[in-house]
C-alpha atoms as one frame of an Amber mdcrd trajectory, in Angstrom:
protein
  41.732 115.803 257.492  43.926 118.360 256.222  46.581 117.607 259.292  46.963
 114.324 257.477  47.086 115.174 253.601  49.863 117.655 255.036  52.044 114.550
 257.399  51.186 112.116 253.876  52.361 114.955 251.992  55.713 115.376 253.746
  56.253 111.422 254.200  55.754 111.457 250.434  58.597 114.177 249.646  61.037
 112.497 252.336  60.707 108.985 250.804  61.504 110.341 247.927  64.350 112.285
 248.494  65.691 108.849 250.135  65.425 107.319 246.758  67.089 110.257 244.907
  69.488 110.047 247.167  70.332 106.400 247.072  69.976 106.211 243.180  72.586
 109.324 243.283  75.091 107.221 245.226  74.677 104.466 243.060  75.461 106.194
 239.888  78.171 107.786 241.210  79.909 105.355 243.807  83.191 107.725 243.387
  81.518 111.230 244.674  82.678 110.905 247.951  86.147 109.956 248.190  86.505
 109.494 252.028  82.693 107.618 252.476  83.444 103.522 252.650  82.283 101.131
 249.885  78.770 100.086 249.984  77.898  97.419 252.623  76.672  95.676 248.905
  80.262  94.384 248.493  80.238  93.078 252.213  83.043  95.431 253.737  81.525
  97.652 256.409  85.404  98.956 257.744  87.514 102.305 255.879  90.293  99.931
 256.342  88.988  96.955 253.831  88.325 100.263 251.093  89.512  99.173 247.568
  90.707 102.790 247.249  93.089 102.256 250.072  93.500  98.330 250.702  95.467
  96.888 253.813  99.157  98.377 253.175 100.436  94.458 254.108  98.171  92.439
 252.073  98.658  91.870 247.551  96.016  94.286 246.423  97.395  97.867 245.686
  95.144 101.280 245.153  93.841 101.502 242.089  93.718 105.185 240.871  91.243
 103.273 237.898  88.975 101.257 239.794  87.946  98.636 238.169  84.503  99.794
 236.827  82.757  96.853 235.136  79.615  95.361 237.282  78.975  92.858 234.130
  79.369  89.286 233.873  81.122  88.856 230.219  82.565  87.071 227.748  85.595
  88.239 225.529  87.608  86.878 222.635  90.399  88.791 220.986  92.739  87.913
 218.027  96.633  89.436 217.434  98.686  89.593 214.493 102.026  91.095 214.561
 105.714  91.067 212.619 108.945  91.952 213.930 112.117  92.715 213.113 114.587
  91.590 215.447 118.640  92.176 215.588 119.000  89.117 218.213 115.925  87.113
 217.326 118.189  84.042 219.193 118.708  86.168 221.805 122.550  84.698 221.750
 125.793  86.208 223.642 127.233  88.553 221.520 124.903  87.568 218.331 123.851
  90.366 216.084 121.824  88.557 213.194 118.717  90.218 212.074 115.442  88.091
 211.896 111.623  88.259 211.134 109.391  86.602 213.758 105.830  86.637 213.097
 103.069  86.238 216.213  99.766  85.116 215.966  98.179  84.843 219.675  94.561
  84.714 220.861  92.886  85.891 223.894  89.872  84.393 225.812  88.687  86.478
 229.088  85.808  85.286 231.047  84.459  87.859 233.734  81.791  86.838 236.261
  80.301  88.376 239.149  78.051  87.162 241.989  76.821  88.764 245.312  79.530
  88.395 247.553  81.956  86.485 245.086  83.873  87.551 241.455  85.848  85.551
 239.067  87.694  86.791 236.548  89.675  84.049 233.755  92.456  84.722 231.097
  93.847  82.848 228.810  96.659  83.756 226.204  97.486  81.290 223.442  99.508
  81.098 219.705 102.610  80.632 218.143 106.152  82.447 217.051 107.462  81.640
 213.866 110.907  82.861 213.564 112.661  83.251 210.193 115.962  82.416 210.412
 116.294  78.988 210.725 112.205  78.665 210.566 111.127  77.976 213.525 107.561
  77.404 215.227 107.393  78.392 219.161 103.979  78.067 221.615 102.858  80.637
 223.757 100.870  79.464 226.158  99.515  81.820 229.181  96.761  80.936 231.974
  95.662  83.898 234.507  92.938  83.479 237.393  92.034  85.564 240.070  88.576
  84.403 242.541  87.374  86.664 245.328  85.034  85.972 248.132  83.912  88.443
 250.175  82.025  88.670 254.280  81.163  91.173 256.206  84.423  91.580 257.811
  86.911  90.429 255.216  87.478  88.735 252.121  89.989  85.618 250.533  91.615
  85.683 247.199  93.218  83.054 245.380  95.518  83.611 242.236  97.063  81.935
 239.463  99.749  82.397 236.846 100.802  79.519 234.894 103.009  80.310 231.461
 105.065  78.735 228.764 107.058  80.381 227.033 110.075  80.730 223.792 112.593
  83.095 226.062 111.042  84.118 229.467 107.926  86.333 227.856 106.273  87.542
 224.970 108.615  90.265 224.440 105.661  92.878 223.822 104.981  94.641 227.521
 101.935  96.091 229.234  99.522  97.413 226.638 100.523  95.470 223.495  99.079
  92.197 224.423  95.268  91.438 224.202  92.961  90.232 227.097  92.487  92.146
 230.213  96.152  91.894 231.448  95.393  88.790 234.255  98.706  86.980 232.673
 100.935  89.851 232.408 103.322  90.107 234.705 105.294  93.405 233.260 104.104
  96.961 234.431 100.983  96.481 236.214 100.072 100.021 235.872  96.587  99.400
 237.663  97.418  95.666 238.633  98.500  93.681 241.754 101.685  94.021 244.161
 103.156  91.385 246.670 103.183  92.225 250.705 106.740  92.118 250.198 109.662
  93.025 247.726 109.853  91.094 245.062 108.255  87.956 246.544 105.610  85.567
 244.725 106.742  86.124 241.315 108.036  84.260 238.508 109.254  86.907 236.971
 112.647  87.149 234.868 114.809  89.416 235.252 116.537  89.042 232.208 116.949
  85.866 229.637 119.596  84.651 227.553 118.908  82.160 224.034 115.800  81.145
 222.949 115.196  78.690 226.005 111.365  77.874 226.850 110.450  78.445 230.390
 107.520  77.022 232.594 106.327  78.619 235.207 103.749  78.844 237.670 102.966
  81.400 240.844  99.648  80.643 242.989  98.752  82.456 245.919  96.362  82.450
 248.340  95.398  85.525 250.522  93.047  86.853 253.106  92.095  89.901 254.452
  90.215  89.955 257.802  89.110  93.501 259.549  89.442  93.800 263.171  88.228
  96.842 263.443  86.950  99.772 261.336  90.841 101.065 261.494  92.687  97.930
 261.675  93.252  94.615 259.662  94.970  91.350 259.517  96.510  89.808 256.441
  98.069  86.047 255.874  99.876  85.303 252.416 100.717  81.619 251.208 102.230
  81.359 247.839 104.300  79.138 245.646 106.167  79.663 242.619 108.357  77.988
 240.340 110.519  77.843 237.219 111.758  75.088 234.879 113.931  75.597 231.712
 113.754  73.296 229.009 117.861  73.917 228.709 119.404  71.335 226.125 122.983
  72.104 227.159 121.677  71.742 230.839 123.068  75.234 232.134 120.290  77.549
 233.878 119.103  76.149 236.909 115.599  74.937 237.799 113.995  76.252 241.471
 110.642  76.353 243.263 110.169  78.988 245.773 107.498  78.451 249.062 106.195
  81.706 250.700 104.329  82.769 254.154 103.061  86.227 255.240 101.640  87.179
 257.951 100.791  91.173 258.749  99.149  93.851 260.353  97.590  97.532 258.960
  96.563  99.898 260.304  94.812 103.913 259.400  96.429 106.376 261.074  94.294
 108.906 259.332  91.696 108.944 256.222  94.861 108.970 253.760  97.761 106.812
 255.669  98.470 103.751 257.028 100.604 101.827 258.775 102.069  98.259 259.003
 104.304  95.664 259.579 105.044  92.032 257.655 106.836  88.875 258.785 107.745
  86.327 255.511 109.585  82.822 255.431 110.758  82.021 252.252 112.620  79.169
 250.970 114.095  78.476 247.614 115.215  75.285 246.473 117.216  73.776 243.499
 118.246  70.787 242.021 120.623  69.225 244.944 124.120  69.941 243.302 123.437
  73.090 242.191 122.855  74.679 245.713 120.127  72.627 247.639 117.876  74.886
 249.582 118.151  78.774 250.708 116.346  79.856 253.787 115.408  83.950 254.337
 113.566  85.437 256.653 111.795  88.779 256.205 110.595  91.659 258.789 109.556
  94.859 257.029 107.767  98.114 258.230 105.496  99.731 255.325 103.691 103.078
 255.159 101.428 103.815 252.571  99.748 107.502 251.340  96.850 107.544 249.285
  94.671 110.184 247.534  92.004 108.589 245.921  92.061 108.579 242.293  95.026
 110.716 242.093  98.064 109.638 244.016  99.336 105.963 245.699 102.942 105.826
 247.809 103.865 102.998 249.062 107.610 102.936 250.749 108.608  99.836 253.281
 111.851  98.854 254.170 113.563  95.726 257.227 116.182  93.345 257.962 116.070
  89.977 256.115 118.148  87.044 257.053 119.418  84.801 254.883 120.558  81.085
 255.806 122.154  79.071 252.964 123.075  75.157 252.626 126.028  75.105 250.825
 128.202  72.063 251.775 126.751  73.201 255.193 125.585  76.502 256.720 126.247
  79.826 255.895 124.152  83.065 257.189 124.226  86.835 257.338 121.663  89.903
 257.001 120.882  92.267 254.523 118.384  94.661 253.851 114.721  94.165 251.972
 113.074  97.717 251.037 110.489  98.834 248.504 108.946 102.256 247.433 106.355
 102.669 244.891 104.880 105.731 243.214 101.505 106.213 241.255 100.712 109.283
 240.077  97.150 110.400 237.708  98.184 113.712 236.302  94.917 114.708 234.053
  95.117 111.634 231.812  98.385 110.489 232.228  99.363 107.573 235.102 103.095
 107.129 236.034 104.201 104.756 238.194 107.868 104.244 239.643 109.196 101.698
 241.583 112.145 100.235 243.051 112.826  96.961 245.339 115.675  95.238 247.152
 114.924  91.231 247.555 116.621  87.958 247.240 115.277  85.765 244.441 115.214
  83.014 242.779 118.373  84.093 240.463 116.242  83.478 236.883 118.098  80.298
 235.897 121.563  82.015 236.056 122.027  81.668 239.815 121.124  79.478 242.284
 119.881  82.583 244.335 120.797  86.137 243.862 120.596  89.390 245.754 118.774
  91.337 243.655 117.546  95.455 243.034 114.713  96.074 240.314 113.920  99.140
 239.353 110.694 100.216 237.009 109.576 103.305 235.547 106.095 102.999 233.164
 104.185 106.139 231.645 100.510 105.974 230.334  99.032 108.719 227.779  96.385
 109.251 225.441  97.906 111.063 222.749  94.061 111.958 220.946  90.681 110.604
 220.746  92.074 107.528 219.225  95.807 107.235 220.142  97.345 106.022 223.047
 101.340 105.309 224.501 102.491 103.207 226.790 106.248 103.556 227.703 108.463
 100.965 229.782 111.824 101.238 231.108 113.134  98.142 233.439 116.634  98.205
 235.194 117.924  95.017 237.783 120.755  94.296 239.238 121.509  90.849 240.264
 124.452  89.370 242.595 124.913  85.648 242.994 124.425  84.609 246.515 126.335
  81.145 246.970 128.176  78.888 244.192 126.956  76.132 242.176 127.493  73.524
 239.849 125.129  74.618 237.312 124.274  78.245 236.056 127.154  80.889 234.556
 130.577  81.490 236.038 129.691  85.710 236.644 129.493  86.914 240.119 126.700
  89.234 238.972 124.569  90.528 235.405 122.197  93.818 235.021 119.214  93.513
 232.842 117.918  96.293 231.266 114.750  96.430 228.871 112.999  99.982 227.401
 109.995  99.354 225.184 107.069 102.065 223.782 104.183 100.860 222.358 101.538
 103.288 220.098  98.392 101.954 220.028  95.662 103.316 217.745  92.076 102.330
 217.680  90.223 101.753 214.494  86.913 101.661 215.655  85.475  99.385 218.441
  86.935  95.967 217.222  90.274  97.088 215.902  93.416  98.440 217.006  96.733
  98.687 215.217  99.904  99.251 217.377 103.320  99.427 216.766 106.210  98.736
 219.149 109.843  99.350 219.684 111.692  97.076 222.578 115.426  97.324 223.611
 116.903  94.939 225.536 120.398  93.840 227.094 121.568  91.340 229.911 125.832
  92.044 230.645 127.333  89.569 233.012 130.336  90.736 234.477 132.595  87.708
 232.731 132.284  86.064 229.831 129.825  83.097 230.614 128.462  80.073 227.529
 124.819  79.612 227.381 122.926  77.282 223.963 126.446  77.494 222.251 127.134
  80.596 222.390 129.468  82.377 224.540 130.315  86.389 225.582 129.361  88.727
 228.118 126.329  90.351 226.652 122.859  89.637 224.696 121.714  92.715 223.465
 118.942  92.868 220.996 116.495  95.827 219.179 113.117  94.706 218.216 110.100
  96.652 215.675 106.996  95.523 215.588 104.208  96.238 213.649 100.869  94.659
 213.948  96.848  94.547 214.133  94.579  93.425 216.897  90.970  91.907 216.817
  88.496  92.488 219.450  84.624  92.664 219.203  82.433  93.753 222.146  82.024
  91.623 224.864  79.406  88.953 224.971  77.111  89.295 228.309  76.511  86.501
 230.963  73.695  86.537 232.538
């Protein structure tokens, strides 16, 4: 009898360390760095990890993990004023204007077992002083995952209309949860390869509304614990409502295909193959063909540190009154870096793209440097400095007469929060785009828009409502 109050005994004590043990891992899923995520988000191989994703596929390390588990909804509201030297953004204009902003947020976050959803939508107005005028912003994010055992699929969505190209107020001075931003990405989303799948500008000129619209599909799929395969298809494109008819529409068709693989618990490996073809309006340069092979290596320390440096041979076919070829060279590194608080990221990318309604197709090199730091309890900055160079690839009928432009853009933004449902922020953007010849674009005609903006402004955004 006492033989089995003793073996009940120690049954008792192991089944409950068991459940200490479990209910310590589940309130603190981060205590092990190297240990795999939970078979509970169906991914039983190191190499589908979120803290170290497949090198070739979109999603990047996170050194902030996304931590919500919470099905909400949130609404936010956004008033700002600026004072702008350029408000047109015209060549060679230096007029100083008031534009006010008033632009709403709506997120919707939902979670299932094996499946997540997360919805953004950006809406409101510009008013601009001088002449009054009333501009929409309009900005549509989505992002769906589905997970298995062995993998899982993503689909994405960006669809945005815009006054000049964006909102002119960078990562951290918008509201929402970031889905439509395309700026920074501090703790967002990459592509496999440089500068593909994005409708980003790299620089605008005159106060031209833009459509645009990237959605990709990827999928991850696990091969084994150390190994994974990743396929990309994506497609992107940009229209300018120009009334002098001078920047140049184009659509842009993407598909990767690529292998990862750990060589150790902090570093991988891999390799991509990309077709990508850009077309525009027949007479302004018809279709470009390019071909991308790139090597990538990636180093990751969880939470603290994320490198990710690839570089290959692209070949580029043009149809310009017939065919014209020849190679260049794709590459991109990227740094993250969590010191204490702080989170810097630095970047830089070699790619042909679309050419941003100046060219029909340009060679182009980005560079990106973004710093993240709470200043107090209640204070936060967010600094942004952009640099691109862009080189026109063939000739066309439409577009600027310059060979090649550099955009530059350095914005700060100093965010204070007033409580839970309020934050007031204030913002100072520079911004210049220098072609290398005087070019005409809305009327007005030099080699340079250059324009200073301050902004001051308040932010609305009550606690999220729960979904059950």
């Amino acid at each position: 009898m006492l033989r089995m109050q003793t073996i009940r005994a120690a049954l008792l004590i192991f089944c409950a360390g068991i459940c200490a043990s479990a209910c310590a891992a589940q309130d603190n899923p981060q205590s092990s760095p190297g240990t795999p995520p939970a078979p509970a988000f169906g991914q039983n191989a190191p190499v589908l990890s979120p803290d170290n994703p497949p090198v070739t596929g979109l999603d990047q390390p996170s050194l902030d993990l996304r931590s919500a588990t919470r099905s909400f909804f949130a609404p936010a509201l956004q008033l700002s004023e600026s004072a702008d030297t350029n408000g047109g953004n015209q060549l060679g204009g230096s007029d100083l204007e008031s534009i006010t902003r008033v632009i709403g947020a709506l997120d919707l976050q939902k979670f299932w077992t094996k499946s997540d959803l997360f919805l953004e939508y950006l809406g409101g107005a510009a008013f601009y002083g001088n002449p009054y005028q009333v501009k929409q912003l309009q900005d549509v994010g989505i992002e769906g995952v589905t997970r298995w055992r062995t993998g899982q699929a993503t689909l994405r969505d960006s669809f945005s209309y815009l006054p000049d190209g964006s909102f002119q107020i960078g990562y951290g001075g918008l509201p929402g949860l970031g889905l439509t931003n395309t700026g920074m990405g501090i703790a967002g989303q990459g592509t496999a390869l440089p500068g593909s799948l994005t409708n980003e500008q790299f620089g605008s000129v005159g106060d031209i509304p833009r459509l645009a619209n990237t959605a990709i599909v990827d999928a991850v799929q696990a091969i084994s614990p150390v190994s994974a395969i990743t396929v990309v298809a994506g497609y992107s494109n940009a229209h300018f409502y120009d009334p002098t008819h001078t920047l140049i529409n184009s659509d842009q068709v993407v598909a990767e295909g690529g292998y990862s693989h750990l060589i150790s618990r902090h570093d991988q490996i891999g390799a991509i193959y990309a077709f990508q073809l850009f077309q525009f309006p027949q007479n302004t340069g018809g279709e470009v063909f390019v071909h991308v092979f790139n090597l990538r290596w990636s180093h990751t320390l969880t939470g603290r540190l994320s490198l990710i440096a690839g570089a290959g041979p692209q070949y580029i076919d043009l149809q310009e009154g017939g065919n014209a070829s020849y190679w260049s060279l794709s590459a991109r590194v990227q740094l993250h870096y969590k010191m204490g608080r702080s989170s810097v990221i630095a970047s830089y990318e070699k790619f042909t793209s679309a050419g941003s309604g100046f060219f029909a197709g340009a060679n182009t090199q980005a560079a990106r440097l973004g710093y993240i730091r709470p200043l107090a309890r209640t204070w936060q900055f967010f600094g942004d400095l952009n640099y691109s160079h862009n080189t026109k690839i063939q000739q066309s009928f439409l577009g600027v007469n310059a060979n090649h432009y550099d955009g530059v853009a350095v914005e700060g933004i100093l965010r204070k929060h007033l409580g839970r449902t309020y934050d007031f922020f204030t913002i100072y953007r520079f911004g210049d785009v220098s072609f290398n010849a005087p070019v005409c674009i809305t009327g007005s005609c030099g080699r340079s828009a250059q324009r200073q903006t301050g902004t001051i402004g308040v932010e609305w955004h009550p606690r999220p409502m729960r979904i059950e």
